[in-house]
N, C-alpha and C positions, 0 to 999 in steps of 0.2 A: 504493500500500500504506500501512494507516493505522501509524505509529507512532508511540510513545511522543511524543513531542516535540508531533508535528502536531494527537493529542488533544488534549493540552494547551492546547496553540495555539485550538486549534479552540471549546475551551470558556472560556477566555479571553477571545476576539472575541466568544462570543454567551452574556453575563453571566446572561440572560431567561432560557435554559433551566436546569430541574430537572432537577439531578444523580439525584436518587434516584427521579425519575421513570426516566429513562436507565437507571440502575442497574438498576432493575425488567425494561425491558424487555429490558437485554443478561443477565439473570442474573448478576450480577456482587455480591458481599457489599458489605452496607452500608459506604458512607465510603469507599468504594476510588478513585472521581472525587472526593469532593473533596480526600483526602489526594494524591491524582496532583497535583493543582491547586496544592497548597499546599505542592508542591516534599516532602513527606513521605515517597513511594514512587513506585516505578516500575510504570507496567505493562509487564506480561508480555503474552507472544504468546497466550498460550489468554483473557486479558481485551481483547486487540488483534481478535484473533480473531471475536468475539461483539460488539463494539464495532463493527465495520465497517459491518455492514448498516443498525444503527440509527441512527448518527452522518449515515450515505450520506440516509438518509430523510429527518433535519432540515439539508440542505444543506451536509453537508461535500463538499466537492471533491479527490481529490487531485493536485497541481499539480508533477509530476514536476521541473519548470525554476523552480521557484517562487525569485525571486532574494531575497536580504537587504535590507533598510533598511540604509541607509548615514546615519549620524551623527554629524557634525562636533560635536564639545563646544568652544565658540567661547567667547574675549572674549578682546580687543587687552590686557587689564590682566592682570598677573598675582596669585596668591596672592588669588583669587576659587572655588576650588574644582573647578577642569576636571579636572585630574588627578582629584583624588578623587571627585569621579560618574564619570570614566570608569570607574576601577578597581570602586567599588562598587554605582553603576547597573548595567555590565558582568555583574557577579556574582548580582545579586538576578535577574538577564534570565533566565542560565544556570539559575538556583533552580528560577525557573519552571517549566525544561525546555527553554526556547531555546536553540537553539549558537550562540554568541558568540564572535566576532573583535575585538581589542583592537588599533586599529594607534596606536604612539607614532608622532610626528609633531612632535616637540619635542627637538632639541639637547639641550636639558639632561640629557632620559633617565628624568626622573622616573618615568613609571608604569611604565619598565622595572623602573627600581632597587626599586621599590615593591611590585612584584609578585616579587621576591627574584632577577631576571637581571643578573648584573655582570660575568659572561663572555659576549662574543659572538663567533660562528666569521662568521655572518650576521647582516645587518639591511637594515633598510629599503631605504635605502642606494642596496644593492647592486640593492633592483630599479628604486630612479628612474634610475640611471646605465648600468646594464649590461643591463636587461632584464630581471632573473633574476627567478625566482618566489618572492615572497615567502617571509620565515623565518618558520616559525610555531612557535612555542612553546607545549605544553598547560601550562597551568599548574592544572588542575582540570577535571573533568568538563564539557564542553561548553562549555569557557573558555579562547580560544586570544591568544597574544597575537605582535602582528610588531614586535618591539624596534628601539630608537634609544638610542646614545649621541653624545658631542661630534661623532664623524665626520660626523654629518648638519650641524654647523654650515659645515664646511667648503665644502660642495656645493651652496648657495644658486647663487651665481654659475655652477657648472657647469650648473647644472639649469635656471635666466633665460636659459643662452644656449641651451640644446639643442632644437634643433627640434620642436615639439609637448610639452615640457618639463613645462608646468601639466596634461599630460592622463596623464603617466606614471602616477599615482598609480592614474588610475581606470582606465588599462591593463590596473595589475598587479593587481586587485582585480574586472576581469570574472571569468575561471576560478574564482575563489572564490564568490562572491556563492551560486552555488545550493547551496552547503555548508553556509552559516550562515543565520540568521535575522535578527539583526542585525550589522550590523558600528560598532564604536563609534571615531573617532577623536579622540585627544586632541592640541587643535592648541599651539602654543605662543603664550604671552604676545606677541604681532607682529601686523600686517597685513603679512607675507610671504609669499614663494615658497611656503612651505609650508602658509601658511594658506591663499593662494590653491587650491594643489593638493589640498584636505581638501575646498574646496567644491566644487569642480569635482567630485569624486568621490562625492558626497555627494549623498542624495534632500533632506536637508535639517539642518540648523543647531537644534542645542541650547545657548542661549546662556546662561553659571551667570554671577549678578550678587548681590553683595553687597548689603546694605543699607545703605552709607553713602555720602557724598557724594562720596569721592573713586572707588569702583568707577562713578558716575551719568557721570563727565568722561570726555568721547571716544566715549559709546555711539551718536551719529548715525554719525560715523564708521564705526563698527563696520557699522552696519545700512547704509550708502553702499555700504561691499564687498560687503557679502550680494547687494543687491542690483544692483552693477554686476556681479559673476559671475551671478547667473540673468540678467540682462538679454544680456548679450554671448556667456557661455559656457553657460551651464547653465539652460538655460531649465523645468530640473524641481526647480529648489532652493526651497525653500521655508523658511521660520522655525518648527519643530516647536514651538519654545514657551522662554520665560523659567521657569529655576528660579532661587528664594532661596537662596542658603546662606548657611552662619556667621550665621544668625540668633539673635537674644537676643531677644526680646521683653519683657523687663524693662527693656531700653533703650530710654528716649524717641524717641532720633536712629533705633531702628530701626525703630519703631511710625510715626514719621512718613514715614522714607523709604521703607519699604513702600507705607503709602498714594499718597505721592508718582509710585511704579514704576506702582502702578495706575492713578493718572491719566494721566500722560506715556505711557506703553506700552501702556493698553490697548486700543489698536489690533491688538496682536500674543497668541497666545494666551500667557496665565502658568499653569504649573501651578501648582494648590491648595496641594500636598505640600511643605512649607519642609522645607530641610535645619538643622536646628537646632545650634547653637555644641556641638559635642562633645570634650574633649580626649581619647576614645577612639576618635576615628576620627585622631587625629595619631597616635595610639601606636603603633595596628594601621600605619600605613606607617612607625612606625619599626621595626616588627616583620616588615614587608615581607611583610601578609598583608591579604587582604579585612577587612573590619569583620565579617562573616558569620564567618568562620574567627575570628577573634582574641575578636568578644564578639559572637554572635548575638543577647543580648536585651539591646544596647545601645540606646539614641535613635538614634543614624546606624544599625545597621542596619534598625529599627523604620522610618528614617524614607527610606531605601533603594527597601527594600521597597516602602511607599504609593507611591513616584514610580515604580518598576518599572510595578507594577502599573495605576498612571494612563497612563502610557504606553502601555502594551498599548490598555487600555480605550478611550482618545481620549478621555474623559470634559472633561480639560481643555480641548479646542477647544467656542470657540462655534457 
């Protein structure tokens, strides 16, 4: 059954076809695909309806088991940005139309506290250690999220000795997967337990890298783990792609080490879309809200959004 979400989806993945071609043939009033598209309006069941047959014609499928992308937001450094694409990559997905799962996966708690959770009954936790089903928290339309505070620091060492321990993660995250569209993980500043358990559970690795000289130190490392868990565990992990953040390009040191990203890594794919040096996407997480909520025609959301969107598209792979 075609719905809302899957359109969207649907026309997303195939950028080639004409909406008001579409339009035309389902009856549908002018601008109504591409305001669905542009995260504007919902469609209804009587524009779902009339949408079916034609969408069925140009190869939509419907994929009743259709599982999530699983997405580890990755780097061994901290105060590089992971949190913040979680939270507002996350968001821009949801805009879309995608259902989106948020799992914290970092002690410190941040994109819980970020996203305005400072009481927890449940968390993560509880389902690496006890089995249980993940806590999921709405925190907006088609934007869920499974919080972590300090107690996750506690539980490294329970979780290293627990028999099949690094696989809990992707355990408690099968039942889910046909729920959402994407699932985004924010791992924490480490090569630990937990990071190790984000890839293990993960189709693939979004790794956020500053443009200066000290986020460049340790990144083989970084890329050593990647790829000794798809080597030994996870043989479907793959590197989804290098994003910029806290870019200035008024800065020399950031205009060369850019360059620099592109020669040393371009072996791996880099998104286009730089997250640009914004002090309003610090505010909105002091405000403990998306950049979309707090100032939707800001630069971080503006610049959100193009990476949402590249993402969908796959434009960025070579």
């Amino acid at each position: 059954m075609l719905t809302h979400e899957k359109a969207v989806e649907f026309f997303q993945k195939n950028p080639a076809l004409s909406l008001s071609v579409i339009e035309k043939e389902a009856g549908l009033p002018s601008s109504t695909l591409s305001k669905a598209v542009a995260g504007k309006r919902n469609l209804n069941d009587k524009h779902l309806q009339a949408l079916q047959p034609v969408v069925t014609k140009y190869g939509f499928k419907d994929q009743q088991h259709a599982k999530a992308k699983v997405i580890s937001i990755i780097n061994h450094k901290g105060g590089v940005g992971k949190t913040t694409t979680t939270i507002n990559l996350g968001r821009a997905l949801s805009i879309l139309g995608n259902r989106i799962l948020l799992i914290d996966m970092d002690s410190q708690g941040n994109l819980t506290q970020a996203l305005g959770i400072d009481e927890l009954d449940r968390q993560v936790v509880n389902a690496l250690l006890q089995s249980e089903p993940l806590p999921l928290y709405s925190i907006a339309e088609r934007y869920d999220l499974a919080p972590s505070d300090l107690e996750l620091a506690y539980a490294d060492l329970e979780l290293v000795q627990a028999v099949g321990g690094v696989n809990q993660l992707r355990n408690a995250l099968a039942p889910l997967r046909p729920q959402y569209d994407y699932i985004l993980i924010d791992c924490p500043p480490a090569l630990n337990i937990f990071t190790n358990s984000s890839l293990v559970a993960s189709n693939s690795c979004l790794i956020t890298l500053q443009p200066e000289a000290s986020a460049m130190k340790g990144v083989s490392n970084l890329f050593d783990r990647i790829f000794q868990v798809r080597d030994r565990i996870n043989y479907e992990l793959k590197v989804e792609g290098i994003v910029l953040t806290m870019v200035d390009k008024r800065l020399k040191v950031h205009r060369d080490m850019i360059e620099y990203v592109y020669k040393s890594l371009g072996d791996f794919p880099i998104f286009k879309t730089e997250i640009r040096n914004n002090v309003t996407i610090k505010e909105s997480q002091i405000a403990q809200q998306d950049i979309f909520s707090y100032s939707e025609n800001s630069n971080g959301a503006e610049d959100y959004m193009n990476l949402a969107k590249e993402l969908i598209s796959g434009s960025y792979r070579k």
